[in-house]
C-alpha positions in Angstrom: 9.4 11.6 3.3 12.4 12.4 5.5 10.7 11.8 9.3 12.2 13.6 12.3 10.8 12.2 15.7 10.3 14.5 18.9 11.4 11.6 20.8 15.3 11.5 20.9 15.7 9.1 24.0 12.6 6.3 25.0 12.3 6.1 28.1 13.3 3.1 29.8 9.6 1.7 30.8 11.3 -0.9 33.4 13.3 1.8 35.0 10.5 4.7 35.0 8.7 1.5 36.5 11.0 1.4 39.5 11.2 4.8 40.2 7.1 4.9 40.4 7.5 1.7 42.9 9.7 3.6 45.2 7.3 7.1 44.8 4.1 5.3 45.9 6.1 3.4 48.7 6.8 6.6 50.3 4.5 8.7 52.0 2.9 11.6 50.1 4.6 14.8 49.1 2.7 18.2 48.0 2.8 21.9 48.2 2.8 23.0 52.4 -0.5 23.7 53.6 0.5 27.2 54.7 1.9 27.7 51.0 -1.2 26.1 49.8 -3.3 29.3 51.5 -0.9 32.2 50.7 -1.5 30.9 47.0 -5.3 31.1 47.0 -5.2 34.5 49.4 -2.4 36.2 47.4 -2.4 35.0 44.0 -6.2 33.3 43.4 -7.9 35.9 45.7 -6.6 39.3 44.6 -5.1 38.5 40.9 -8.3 36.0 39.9 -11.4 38.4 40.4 -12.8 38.6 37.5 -12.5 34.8 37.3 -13.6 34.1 40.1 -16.7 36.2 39.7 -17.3 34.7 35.9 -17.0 30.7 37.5 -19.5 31.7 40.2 -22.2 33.2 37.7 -21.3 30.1 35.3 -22.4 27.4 38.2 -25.5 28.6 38.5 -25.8 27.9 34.3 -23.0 25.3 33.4 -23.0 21.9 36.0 -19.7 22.5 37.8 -19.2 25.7 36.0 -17.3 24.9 33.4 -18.1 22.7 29.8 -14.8 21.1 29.2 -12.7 18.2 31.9 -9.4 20.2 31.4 -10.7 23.7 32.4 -11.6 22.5 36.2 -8.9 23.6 38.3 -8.4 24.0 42.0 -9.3 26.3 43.8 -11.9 27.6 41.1 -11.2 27.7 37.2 -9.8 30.8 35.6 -11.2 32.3 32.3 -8.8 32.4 29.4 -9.6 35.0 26.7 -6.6 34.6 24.6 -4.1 31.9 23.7 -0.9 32.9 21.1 1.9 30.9 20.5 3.6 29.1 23.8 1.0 32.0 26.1 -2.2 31.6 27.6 -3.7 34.9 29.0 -6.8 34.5 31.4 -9.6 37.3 31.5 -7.8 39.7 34.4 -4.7 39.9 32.3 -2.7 37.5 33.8 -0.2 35.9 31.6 1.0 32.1 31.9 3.1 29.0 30.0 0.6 27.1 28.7 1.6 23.6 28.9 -2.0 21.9 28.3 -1.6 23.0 24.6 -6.1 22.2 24.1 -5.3 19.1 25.5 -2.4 18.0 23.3 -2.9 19.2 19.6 -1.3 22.2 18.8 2.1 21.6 18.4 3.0 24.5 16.7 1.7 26.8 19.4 -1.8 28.3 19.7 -3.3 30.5 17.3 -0.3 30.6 14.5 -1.0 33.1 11.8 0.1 31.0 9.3 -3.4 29.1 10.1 -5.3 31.5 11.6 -4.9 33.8 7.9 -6.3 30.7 5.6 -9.1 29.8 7.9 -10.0 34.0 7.7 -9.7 33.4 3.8 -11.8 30.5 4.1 -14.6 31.8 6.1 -14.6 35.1 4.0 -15.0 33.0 0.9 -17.3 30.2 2.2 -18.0 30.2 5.3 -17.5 27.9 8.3 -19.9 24.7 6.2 -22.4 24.0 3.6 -23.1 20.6 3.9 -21.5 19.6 0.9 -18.1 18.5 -0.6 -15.0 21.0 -0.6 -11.7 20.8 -2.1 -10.1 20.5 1.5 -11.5 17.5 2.8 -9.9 15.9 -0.4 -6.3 17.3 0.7 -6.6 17.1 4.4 -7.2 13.0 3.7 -4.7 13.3 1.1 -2.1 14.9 3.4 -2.5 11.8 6.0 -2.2 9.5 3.8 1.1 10.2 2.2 2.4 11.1 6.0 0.9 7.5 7.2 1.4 5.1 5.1 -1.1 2.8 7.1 -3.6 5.0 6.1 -4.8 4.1 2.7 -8.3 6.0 3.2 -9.0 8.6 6.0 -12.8 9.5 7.1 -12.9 13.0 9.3 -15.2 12.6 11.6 -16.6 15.5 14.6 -14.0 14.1 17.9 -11.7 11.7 18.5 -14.5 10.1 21.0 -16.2 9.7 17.5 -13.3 7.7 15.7 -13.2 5.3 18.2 -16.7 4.6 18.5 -16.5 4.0 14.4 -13.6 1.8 14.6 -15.5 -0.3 16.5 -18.0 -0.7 13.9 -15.7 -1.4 11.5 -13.7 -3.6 13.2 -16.9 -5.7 14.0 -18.3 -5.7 10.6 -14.8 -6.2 9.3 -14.3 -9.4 11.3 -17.6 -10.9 11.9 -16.9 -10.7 15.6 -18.3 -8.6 18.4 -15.3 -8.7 21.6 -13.4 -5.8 22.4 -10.3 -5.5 24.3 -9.0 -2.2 25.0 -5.7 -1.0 27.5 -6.8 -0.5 30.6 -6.4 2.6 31.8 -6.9 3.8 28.3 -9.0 6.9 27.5 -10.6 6.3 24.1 -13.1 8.9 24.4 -16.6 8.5 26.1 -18.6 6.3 24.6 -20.9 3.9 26.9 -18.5 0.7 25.6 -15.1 2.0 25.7 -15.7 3.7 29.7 -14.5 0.2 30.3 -11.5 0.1 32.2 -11.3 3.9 31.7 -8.9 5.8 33.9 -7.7 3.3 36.5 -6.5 -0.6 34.5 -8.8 -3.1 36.0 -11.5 -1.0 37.5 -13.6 -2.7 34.5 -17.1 -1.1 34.8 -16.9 1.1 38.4 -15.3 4.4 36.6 -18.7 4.3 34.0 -21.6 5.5 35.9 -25.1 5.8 34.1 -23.7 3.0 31.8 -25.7 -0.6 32.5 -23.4 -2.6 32.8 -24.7 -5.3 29.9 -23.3 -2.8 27.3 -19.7 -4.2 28.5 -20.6 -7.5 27.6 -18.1 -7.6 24.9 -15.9 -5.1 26.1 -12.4 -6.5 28.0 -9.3 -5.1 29.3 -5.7 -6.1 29.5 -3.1 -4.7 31.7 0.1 -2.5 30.0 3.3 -3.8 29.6 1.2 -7.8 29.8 1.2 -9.0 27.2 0.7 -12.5 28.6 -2.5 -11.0 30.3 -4.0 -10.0 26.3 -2.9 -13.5 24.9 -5.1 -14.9 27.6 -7.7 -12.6 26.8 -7.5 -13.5 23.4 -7.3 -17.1 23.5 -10.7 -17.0 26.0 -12.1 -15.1 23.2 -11.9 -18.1 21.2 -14.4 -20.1 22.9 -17.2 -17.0 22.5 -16.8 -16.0 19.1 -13.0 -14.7 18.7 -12.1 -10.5 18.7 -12.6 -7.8 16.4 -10.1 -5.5 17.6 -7.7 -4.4 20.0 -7.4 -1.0 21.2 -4.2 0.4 22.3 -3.1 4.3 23.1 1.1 3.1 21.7 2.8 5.4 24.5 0.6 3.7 27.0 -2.5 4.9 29.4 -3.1 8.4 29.3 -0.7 9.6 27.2 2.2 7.1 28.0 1.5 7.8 31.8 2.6 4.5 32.1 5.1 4.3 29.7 5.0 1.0 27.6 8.1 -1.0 26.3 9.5 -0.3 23.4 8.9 -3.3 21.3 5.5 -3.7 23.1 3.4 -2.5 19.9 4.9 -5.1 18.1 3.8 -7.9 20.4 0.6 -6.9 20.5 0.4 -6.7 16.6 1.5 -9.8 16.3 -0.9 -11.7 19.0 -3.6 -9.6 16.7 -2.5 -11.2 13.4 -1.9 -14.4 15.4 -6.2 -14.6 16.8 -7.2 -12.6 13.8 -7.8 -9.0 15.6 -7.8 -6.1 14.2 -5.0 -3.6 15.8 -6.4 -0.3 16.4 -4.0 2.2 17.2 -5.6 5.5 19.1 -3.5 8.5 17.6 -5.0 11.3 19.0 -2.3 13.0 21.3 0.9 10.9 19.5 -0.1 11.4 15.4 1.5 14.4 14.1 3.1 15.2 17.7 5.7 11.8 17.7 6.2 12.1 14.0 4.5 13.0 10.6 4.3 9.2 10.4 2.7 9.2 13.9 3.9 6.8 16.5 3.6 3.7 14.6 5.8 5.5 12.0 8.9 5.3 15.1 7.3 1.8 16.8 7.9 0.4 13.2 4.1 -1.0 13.8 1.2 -1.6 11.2 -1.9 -0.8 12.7 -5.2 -1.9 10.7 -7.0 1.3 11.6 -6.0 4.6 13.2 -8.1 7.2 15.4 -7.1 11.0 15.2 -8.1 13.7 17.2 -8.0 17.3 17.5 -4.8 17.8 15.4 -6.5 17.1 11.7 -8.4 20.1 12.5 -5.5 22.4 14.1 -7.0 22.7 16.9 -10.3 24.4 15.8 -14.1 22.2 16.3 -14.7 19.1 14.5 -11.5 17.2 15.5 -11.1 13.7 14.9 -11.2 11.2 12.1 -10.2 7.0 11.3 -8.6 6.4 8.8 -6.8 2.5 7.9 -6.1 0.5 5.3 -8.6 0.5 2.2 -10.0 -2.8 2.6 -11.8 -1.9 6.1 -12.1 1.7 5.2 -14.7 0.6 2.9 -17.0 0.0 5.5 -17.2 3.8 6.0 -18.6 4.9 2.5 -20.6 7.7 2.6 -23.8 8.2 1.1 -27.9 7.6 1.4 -27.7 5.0 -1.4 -27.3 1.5 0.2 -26.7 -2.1 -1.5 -26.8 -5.7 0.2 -23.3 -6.3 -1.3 -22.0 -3.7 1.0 -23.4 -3.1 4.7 -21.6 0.0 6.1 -20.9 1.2 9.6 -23.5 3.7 11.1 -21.5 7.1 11.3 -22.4 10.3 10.4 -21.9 13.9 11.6 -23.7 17.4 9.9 -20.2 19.0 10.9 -17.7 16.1 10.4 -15.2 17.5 7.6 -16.8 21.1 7.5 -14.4 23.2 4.9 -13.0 25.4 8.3 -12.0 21.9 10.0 -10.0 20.7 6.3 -8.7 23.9 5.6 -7.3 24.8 9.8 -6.0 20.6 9.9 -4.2 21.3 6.1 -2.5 24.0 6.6 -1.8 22.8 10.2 0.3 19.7 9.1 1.6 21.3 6.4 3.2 23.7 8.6 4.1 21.1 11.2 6.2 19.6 8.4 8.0 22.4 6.8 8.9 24.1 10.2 10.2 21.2 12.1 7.8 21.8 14.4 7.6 18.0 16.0 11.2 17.4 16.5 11.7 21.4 18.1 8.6 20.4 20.4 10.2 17.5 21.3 13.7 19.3 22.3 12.0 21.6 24.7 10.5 18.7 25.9 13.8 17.2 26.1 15.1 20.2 28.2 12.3 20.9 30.6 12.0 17.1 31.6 16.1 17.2 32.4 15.4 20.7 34.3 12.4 18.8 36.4 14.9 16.2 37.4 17.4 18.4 38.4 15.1 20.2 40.8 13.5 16.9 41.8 17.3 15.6 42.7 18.1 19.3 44.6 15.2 19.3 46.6 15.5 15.4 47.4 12.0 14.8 46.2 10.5 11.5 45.5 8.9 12.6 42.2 9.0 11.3 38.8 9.9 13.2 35.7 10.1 11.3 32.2 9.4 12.1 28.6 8.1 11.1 25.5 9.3 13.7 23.0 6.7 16.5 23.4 5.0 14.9 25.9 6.0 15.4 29.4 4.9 13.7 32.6 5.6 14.9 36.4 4.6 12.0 38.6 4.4 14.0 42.4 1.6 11.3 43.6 2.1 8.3 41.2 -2.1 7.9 40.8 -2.0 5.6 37.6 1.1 3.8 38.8 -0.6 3.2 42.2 -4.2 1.7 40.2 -1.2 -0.8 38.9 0.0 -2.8 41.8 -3.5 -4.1 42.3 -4.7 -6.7 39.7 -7.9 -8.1 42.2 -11.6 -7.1 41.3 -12.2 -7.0 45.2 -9.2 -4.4 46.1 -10.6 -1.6 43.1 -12.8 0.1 46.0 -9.4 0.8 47.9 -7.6 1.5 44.6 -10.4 4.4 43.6 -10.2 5.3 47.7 -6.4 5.7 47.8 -6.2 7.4 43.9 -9.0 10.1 44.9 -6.8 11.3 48.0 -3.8 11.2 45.4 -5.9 13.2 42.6 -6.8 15.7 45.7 -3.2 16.7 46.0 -2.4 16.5 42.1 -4.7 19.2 42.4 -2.9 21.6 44.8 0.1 20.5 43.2 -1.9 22.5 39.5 -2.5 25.4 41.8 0.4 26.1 43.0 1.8 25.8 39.4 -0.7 27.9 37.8 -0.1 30.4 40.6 3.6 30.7 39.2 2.6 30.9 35.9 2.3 27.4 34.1 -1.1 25.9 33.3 -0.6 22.0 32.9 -2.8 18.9 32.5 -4.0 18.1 35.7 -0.5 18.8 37.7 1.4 15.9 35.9 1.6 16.4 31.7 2.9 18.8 30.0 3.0 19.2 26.4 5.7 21.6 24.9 5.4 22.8 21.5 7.6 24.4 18.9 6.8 28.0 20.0 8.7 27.3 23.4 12.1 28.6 23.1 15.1 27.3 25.8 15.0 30.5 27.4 11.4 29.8 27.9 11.9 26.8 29.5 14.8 28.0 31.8 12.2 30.6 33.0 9.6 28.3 33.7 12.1 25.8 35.8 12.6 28.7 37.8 8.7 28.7 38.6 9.0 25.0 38.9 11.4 26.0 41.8 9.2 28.6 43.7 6.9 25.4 44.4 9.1 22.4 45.1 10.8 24.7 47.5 7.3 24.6 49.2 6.8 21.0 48.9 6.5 18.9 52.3 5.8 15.7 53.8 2.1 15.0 54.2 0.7 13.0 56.8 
């Protein structure tokens, strides 16, 4: 299989590093206060009613008013009623760039007919699930597996929150051993074990509240870019039993938010092979978005097991699934008959591989492939991330702007990079202090983008996809403008 990558150019990770260093040395700069208040009086006030009036009704139903992380935006989240190619349109008609693309997956733009038609066909035939086997879930794992070749078997499972949690098992069962080490910083979902380190690396269990914290017990973290700080962590694991597996996201935290090295993957798969680990590599925003071989497919890395995401279903419910070589796989058979030969991982799911998840994720990747899809997604990304600096540079601006391919980050505060420079347990109250003011203006920073037009992931990612044109992205650097023309010194 021929691969094209989105990713053209890796980022220098030492260099990125640098310019983050001088960002959070300086003092803070975000949208004008007065700018701030002409956004929510002209733009959120008159043009969001409808919105505004839905969110309010919501509260009183929904806690916080919405159901999903991503759809909280300040100063109130808008409704979106349709989604088609690289355009979001929220419920008072108001049209906008969408840039969160459902949180990473659809990289062929939302809602393409191509998919859209065969999962009508489907559900006119058979309907959204029966419980039992169809012919999809047979070529949706077969489809993986000749695009990965790490992944011998492939298990679809309801979320990618749901793949990790099983790769735990089988790493565990797999290896006879119980210790964890994950990234930290590292979102793998929200299970009680892996809120570990989650968000902020080092903040071990302060970011999990209502989890005790005995369930961390065997859960670690390292810090990115150490990889002298996982040998140790490995080498300590000796002494209580040795580790099952180590969890990595390959770009780095949050979607390469803090970009790793290049060969760093390949360090870290070879400490695992060195204190007998499994490697565990968390694809759900890089496989199928990097490459068709994911991004161990361009790292040139062998991880043991794999966890997907929303992608194998093309964007539609009951999106994730593991998949790894055959000789850990096993550990996932499915099945009420049982045999002491065999012990198998507890996993399950009534809707996990429902025929409209295998059909939407099929058709999905197949289209990905024959369209060029990832590396066009990536060449938009390519452009907008050279506009961003442009402006950045014009407007003498302190911000960051780097990519992965597809994946785009705008670094206006520098919250991850911040949590960073602070390895002590006893300084985390002051990190999660200092990175909640940060967040706040990350926040205004989203609102004054989504004002102009462009919904993004939390003020700082951006995902292009092949739907995005370059006349598209000149348009939105224009928008881009509007704002950083109204960007200030805080005090």
């Amino acid at each position: 299989m021929e691969q094209n990558y989105s990713i053209t150019n890796y980022p220098n990770a030492s260099e990125i590093d640098k310019q983050l260093d001088a960002l959070i040395s300086k003092p803070i700069y975000s949208i004008s206060e007065g700018a701030l208040k002409a956004y929510e009086s002209n733009y959120y006030a008159q043009k969001c009613v409808k919105s505004k009036e839905m969110i309010k009704m919501a509260q009183e139903i929904i806690p916080g008013g919405v159901q999903h992380n991503l759809a909280f935006n300040y100063p109130f989240p808008l409704v979106f009623t349709k989604a088609e190619g690289a355009y979001l349109y929220d419920i008072d008609g108001n049209k906008y760039y969408d840039f969160l693309q459902a949180g990473g997956p659809t990289i062929l733009g939302s809602n393409p007919e191509e998919v859209r038609s065969k999962v009508i066909e489907l559900l006119d035939d058979c309907g959204p699930s029966t419980g039992l086997f169809h012919e999809y879930e047979y070529k949706i794992a077969m489809k993986i597996s000749e695009s990965i070749k790490t992944v011998e078997m492939f298990r679809m499972l309801g979320s990618g929150t749901e793949a990790c949690m099983a790769s735990i098992r089988v790493a565990r069962l797999a290896t006879g051993k119980k210790n964890i080490i994950k990234m930290g910083g590292a979102y793998h979902g929200w299970s009680d074990q892996l809120a570990y380190g989650i968000r902020i690396p080092g903040s071990k269990w302060t970011q999990a509240h209502g989890v005790p914290r005995y369930i961390f017990k065997h859960t670690q973290e390292f810090f990115p870019n150490d990889l002298k700080d996982l040998e140790r962590k490995l080498r300590w694991n000796l002494l209580k039993g040795g580790t099952a597996a180590v969890l990595i996201e390959p770009l780095g935290p949050e979607s390469g938010t803090t970009p790793l090295d290049k060969d760093f993957n390949k360090g870290v798969e070879a400490l695992c092979r060195k204190y007998g680990a499994l490697l565990i590599f968390d694809e759900v925003v890089t496989g199928f978005r990097v490459g068709m071989s994911g991004a161990q497919g361009y790292f040139g890395v062998s991880p043991d097991l794999t966890i997907f995401g929303k992608v194998v279903a093309g964007g539609y419910p009951g999106a994730g699934g593991l998949g790894g070589k055959k000789e850990y796989m096993k550990f996932l058979s499915a099945g009420i008959a049982g045999g002491a030969k065999q012990k198998k991982a507890l996993v399950g799911g009534t809707m996990a591989a429902n025929p409209l998840s295998c059909v939407a994720g099929y058709h999905t990747l197949c289209e990905i492939e024959r369209t060029g899809a990832i590396k066009r997604s990536g060449e938009m990304g390519d452009r907008l991330t050279k506009g961003l600096q442009a402006l950045i540079e014009k407007y003498n601006l302190p911000f960051v702007a780097f990519n992965q391919g597809s994946i785009c980050h705008l670094e206006t505060v520098g919250t991850t990079h911040y949590s960073l420079n602070w390895k002590k347990p006893w300084t985390i109250p002051q990190v999660i202090k200092v990175t909640s003011e940060r967040k706040k203006e990350m926040e205004h920073m989203g609102a004054a983008y989504m004002a102009e037009g462009i919904v993004t992931l939390a003020g700082s990612r951006l995902y292009t996809s092949a739907a995005y044109t370059e006349e598209m992205i000149d348009d939105v650097l224009v928008r881009f403008e509007k704002v950083f023309k109204n960007v200030t010194q805080k005090v």
